[in-house]
N, CA and C of each residue as an Amber inpcrd file, in Angstrom:
protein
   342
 -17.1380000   8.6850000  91.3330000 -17.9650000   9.8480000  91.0830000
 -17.0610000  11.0320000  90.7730000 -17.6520000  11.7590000  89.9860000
 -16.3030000  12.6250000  89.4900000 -17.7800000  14.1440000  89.3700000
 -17.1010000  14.9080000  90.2250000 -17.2380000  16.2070000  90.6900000
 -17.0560000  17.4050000  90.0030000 -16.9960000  18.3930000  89.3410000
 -16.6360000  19.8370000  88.7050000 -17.5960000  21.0630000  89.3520000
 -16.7650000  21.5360000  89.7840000 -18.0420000  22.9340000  90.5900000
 -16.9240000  24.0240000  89.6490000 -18.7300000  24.7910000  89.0460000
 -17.5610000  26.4660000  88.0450000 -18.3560000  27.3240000  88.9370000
 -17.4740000  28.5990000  89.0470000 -17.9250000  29.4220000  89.5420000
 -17.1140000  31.2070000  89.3930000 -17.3060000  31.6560000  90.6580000
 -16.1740000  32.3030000  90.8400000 -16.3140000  32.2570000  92.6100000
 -14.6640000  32.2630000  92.9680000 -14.2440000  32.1070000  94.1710000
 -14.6990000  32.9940000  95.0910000 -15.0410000  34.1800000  94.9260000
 -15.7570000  35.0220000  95.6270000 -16.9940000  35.4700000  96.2030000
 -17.7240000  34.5130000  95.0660000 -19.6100000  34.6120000  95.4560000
 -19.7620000  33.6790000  96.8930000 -20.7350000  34.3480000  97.5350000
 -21.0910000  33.9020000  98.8040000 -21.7130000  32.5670000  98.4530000
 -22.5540000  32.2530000  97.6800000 -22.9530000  31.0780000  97.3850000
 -22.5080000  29.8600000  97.1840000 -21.3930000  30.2040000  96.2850000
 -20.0620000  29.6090000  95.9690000 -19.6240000  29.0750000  97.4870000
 -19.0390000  30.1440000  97.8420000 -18.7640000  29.4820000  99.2140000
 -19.2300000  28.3990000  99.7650000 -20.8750000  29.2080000  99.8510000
 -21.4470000  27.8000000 100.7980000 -21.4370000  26.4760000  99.9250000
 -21.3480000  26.2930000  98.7340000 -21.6260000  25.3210000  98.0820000
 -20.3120000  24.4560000  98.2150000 -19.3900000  25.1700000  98.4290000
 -17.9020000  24.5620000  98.6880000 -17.7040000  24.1770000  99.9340000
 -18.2040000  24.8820000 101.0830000 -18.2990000  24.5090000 101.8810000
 -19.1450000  22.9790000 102.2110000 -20.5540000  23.2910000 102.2170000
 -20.6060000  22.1110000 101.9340000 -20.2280000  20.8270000 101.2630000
 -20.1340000  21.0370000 100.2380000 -18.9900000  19.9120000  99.8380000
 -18.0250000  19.0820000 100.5910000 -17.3100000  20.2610000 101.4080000
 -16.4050000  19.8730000 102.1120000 -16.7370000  18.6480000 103.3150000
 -17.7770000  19.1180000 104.0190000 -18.0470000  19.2310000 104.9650000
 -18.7010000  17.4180000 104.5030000 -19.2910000  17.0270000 103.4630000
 -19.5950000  15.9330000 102.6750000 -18.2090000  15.1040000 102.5960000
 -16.9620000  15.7060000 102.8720000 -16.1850000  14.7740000 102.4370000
 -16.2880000  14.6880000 101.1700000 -16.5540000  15.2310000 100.3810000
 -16.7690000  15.4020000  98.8250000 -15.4550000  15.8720000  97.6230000
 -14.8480000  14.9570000  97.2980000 -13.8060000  15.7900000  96.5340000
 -14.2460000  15.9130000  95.3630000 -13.5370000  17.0620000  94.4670000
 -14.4160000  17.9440000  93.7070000 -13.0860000  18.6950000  92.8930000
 -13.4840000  18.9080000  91.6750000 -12.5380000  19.9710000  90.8220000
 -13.0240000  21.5760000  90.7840000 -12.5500000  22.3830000  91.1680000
 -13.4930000  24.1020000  91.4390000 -12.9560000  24.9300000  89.7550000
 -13.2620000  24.9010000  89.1350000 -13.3530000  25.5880000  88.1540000
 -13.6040000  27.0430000  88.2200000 -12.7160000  27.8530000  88.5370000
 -12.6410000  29.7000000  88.4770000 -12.7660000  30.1400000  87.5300000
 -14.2870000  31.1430000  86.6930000 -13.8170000  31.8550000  85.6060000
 -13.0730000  32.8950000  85.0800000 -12.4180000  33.4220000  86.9950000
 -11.8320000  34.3940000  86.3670000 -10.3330000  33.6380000  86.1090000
  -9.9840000  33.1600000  87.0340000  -8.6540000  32.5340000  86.9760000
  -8.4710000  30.9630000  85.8480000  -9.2550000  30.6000000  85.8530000
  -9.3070000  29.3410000  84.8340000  -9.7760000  29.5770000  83.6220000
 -10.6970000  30.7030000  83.3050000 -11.1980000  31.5190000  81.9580000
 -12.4170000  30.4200000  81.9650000 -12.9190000  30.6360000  80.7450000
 -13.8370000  30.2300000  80.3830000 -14.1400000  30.0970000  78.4550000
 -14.0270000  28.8330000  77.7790000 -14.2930000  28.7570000  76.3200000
 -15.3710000  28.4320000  76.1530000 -15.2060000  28.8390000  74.9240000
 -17.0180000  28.4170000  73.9920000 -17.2890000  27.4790000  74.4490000
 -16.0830000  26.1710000  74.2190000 -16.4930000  24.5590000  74.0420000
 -16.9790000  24.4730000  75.5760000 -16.8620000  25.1450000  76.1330000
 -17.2590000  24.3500000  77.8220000 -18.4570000  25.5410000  77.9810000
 -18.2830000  26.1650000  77.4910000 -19.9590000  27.3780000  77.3540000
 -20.9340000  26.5600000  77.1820000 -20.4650000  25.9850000  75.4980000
 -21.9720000  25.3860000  75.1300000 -21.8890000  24.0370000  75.1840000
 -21.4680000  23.2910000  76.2020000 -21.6990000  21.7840000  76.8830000
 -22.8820000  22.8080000  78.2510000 -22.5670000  23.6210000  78.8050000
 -23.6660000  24.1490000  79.6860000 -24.8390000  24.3830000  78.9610000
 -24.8310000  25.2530000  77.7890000 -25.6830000  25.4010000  77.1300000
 -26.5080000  24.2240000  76.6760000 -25.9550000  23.3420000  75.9720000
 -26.7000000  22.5670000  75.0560000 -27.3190000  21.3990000  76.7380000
 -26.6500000  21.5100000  77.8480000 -27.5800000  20.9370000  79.2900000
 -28.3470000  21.8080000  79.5720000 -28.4400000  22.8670000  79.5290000
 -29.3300000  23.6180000  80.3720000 -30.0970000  24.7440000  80.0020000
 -29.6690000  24.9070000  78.6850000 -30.2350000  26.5160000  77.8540000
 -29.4890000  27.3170000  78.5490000 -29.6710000  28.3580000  77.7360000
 -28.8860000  29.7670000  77.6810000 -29.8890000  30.9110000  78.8440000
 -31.1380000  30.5410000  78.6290000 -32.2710000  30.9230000  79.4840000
 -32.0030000  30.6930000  81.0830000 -31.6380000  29.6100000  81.6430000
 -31.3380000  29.0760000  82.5890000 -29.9940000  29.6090000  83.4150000
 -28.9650000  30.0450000  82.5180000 -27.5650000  29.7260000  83.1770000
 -27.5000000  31.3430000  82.9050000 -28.0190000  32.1050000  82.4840000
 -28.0160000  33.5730000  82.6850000 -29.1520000  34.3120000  83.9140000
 -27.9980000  34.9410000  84.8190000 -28.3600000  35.1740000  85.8590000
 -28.6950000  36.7750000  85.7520000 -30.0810000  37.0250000  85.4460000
 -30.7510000  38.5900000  85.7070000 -30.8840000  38.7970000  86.8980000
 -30.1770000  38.1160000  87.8870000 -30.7340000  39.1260000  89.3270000
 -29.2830000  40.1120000  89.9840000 -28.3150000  39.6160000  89.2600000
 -26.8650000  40.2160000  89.6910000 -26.7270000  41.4720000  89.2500000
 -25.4650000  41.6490000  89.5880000 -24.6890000  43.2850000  89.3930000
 -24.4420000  43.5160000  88.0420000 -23.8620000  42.1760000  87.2960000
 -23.5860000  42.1750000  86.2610000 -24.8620000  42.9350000  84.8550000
 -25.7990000  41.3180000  85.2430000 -26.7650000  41.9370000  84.4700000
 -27.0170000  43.4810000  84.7100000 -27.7760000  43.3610000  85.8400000
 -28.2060000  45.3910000  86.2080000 -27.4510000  45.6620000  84.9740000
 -25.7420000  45.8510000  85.1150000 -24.9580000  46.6250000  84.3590000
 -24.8510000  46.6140000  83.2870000 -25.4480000  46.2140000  82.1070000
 -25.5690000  45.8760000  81.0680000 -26.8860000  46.9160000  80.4630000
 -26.5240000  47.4270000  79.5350000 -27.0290000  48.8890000  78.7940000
 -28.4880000  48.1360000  78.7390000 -29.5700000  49.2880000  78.2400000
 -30.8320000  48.6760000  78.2500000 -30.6000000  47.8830000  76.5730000
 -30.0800000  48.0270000  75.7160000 -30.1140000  47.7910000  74.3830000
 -29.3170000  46.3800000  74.7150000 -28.3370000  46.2910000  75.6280000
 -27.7890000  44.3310000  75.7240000 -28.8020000  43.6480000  76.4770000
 -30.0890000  44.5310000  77.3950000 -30.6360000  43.4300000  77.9120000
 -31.8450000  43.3140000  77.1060000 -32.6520000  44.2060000  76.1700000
 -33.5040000  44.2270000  75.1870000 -33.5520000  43.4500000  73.7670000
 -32.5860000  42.9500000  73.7580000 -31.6570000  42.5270000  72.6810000
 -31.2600000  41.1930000  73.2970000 -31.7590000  40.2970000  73.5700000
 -30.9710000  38.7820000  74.2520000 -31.9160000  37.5670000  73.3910000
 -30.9420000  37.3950000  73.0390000 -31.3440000  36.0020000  72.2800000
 -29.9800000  35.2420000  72.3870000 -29.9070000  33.9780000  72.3830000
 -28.9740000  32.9590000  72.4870000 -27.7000000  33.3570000  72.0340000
 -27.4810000  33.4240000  70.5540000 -26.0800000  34.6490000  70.4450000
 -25.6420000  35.5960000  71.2870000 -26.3140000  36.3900000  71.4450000
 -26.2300000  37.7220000  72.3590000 -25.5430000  37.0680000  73.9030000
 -26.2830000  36.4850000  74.1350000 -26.7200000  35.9650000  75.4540000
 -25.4040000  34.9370000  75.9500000 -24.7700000  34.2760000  74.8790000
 -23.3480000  33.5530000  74.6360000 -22.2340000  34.3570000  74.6720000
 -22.6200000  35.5360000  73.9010000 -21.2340000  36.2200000  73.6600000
 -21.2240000  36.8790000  75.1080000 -22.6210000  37.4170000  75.9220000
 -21.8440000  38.2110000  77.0420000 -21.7600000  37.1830000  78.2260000
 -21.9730000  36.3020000  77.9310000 -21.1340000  34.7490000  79.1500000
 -19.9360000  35.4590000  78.6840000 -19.5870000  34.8860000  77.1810000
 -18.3440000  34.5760000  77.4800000 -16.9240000  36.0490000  77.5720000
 -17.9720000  37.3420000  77.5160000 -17.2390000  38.2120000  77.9220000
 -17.3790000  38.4680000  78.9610000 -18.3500000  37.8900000  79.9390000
 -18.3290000  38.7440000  81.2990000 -18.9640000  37.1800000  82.1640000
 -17.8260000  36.2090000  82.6410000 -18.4680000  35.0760000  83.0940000
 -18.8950000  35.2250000  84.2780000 -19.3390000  36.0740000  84.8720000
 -20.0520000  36.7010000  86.0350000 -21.2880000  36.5610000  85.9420000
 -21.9600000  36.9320000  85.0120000 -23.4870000  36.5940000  84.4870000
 -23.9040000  35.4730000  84.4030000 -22.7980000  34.6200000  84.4940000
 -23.5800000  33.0060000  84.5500000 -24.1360000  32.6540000  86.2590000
 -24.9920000  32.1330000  86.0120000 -25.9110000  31.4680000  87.3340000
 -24.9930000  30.5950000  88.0910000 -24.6140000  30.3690000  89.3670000
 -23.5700000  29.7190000  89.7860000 -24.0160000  29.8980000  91.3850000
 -23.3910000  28.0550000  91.6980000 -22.8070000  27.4930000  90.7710000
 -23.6270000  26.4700000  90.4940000 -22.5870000  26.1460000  89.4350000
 -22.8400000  25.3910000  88.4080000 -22.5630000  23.9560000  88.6550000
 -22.9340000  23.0710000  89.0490000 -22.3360000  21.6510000  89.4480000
 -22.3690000  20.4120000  88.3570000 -21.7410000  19.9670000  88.1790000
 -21.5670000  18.9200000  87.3570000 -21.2980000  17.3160000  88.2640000
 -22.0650000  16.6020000  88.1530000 -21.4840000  15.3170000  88.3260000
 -21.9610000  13.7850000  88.3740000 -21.1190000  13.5750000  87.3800000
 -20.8580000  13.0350000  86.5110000 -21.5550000  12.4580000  85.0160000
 -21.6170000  14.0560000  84.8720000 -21.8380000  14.8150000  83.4490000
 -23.6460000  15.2590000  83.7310000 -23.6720000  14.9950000  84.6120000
 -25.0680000  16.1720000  85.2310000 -25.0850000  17.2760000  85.5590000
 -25.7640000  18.6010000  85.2000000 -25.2770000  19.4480000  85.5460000
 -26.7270000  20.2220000  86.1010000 -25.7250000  21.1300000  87.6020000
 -27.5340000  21.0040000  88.1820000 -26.8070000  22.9980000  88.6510000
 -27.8680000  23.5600000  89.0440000 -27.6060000  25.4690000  89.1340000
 -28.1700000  25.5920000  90.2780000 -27.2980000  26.4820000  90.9350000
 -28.0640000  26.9370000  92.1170000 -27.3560000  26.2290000  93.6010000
 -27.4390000  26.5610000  94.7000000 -26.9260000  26.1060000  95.3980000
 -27.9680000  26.1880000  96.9050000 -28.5860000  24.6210000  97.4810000
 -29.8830000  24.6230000  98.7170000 -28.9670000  23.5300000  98.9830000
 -28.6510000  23.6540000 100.7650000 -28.3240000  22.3190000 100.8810000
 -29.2340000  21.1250000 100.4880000 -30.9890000  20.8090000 100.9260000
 -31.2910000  20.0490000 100.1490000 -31.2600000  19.5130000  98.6130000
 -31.4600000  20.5610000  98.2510000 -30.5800000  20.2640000  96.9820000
 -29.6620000  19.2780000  96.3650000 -28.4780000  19.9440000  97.1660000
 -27.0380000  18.7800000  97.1160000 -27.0060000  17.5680000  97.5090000
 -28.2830000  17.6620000  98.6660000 -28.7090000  16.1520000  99.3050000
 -28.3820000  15.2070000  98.8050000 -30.0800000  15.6950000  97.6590000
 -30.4850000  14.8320000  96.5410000 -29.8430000  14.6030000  95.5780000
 -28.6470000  14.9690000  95.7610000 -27.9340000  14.7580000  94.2790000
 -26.9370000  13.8920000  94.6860000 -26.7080000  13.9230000  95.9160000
 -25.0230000  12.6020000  96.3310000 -26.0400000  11.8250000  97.3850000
């Protein structure tokens, strides 16, 4: 079984999702966007799993921060380019495995998935 968690190292969620993991005995690859970056080609493998709708997170700091004209203005382009300038806005995390990719982090959740 082969594992990939993206995120960033700092979200509380993150945490718990790593945590748990752990705690599963679960080994796993952690993918950082700030420290590991983030490309198109691995943008839109999320994308083309999950829509662009899905993996953009309007409830964060990020979004808020975004002028009324970038959030009035979102369509799939739009919506790509500020992933990939500000990978904070993506919904996380993001779990992959093995080549499933599932958002959000409930321990039941993770249950059901290992």
């Amino acid at each position: 079984m082969t594992i990939h968690i993206y995120g960033i190292k700092n979200c509380d969620t993150m945490k718990k999702a790593l945590t748990w993991l752990q705690g599963q005995e679960k080994s796993y690859l952690f993918h950082d966007y700030r420290t590991d970056g983030l490309d198109e080609a691995l943008l839109m493998s999320f994308v083309c799993a999950l829509g662009w709708e899905a993996l953009l997170n309007k409830r964060g700091t990020t979004f808020r921060n975004l002028s009324e004209e970038q959030k009035n203005n979102l369509n799939e382009h739009n919506a790509i380019k500020l992933m990939l300038e500000n990978p904070a806005i993506i919904k996380r995390p993001l779990l992959c495995v093995d080549g499933a990719f599932h958002l959000g982090f409930k321990p039941e959740q993770y249950q059901g998935i290992f």
